[in-house]
N, C-alpha and C positions, 0 to 999 in steps of 0.2 A: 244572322242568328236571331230567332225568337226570343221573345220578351216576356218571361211573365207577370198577368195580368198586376199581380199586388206590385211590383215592382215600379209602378205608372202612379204608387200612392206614395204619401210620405209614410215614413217606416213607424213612426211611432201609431200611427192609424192601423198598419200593418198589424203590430204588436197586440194595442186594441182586440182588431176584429179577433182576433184567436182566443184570446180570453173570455170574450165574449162569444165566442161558438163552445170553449169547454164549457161554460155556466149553461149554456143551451139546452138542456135537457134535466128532467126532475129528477131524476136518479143522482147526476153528478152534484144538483142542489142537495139532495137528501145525506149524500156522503159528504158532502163538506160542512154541512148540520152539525152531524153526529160526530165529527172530528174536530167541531169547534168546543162541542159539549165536552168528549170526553178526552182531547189533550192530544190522545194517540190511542193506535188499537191496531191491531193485527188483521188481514182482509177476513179471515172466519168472522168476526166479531162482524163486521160490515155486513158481511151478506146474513147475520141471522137477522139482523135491522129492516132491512130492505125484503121487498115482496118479490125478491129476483134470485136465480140462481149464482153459483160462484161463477162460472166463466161469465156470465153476464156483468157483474159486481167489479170483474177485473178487468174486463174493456172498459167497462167506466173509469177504477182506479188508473188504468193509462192513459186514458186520455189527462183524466185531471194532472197526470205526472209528468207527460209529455209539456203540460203548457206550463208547469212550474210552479201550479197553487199548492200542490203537495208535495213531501217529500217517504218518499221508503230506504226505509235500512232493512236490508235482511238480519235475520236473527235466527240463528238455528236455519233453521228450513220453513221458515213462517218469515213476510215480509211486514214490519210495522210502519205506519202511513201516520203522519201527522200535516200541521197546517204550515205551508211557509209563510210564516206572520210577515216578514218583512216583505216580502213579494207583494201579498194583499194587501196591507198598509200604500205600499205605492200603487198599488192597481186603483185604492180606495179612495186616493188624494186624484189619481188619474182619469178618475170613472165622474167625481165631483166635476173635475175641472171642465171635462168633455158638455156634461149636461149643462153646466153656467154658463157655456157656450151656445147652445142652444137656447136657454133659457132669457138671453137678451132683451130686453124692454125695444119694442118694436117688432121685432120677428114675427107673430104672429101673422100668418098671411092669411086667412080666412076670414 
């Protein structure tokens, strides 16, 4: 039986890289902006922000949902999106941690 590739890393690098493919692109930067700014907001509210249509606005909202930096509650028939603070809070202690790894006295190989 086949392997897949991420399965050959340790999991928390796993973890990582996804977070770091959702922040990959400016659109999902811009909506996690405007949701730091304004607490929570409904996708309408999103997409009059952004220079993107609504199917557009909502591939982006899933992705950032899928990887777990937002969260939506429906309401009525309109979905509200806010930040999972405590998610980013560890992503934020996790993202430090990774770079002071790199960041090592000596490492430079150049």
């Amino acid at each position: 039986m086949a392997t897949s590739k991420t399965e050959l890393f340790d999991e928390r690098l796993v973890e990582d890289a996804a977070f770091f493919k959702a922040l990959a692109h400016p659109a999902r930067l811009q909506i996690l902006q405007f949701l730091a700014e304004t607490k929570s907001c409904f996708t309408g509210d999103i997409s009059d922000e952004l220079p993107l249509g609504r199917t557009t606005v909502n591939q982006h909202l899933k992705e950032l949902k899928n990887s777990g930096l937002i969260i939506g509650q429906i309401s009525g028939s309109k979905t509200n999106y806010c930040l999972d603070t405590e998610l980013i809070a560890r992503l934020n202690s996790r993202i430090n941690h990774f770079l002071n790894c790199l960041d090592k006295e000596g490492t430079n190989c150049c």
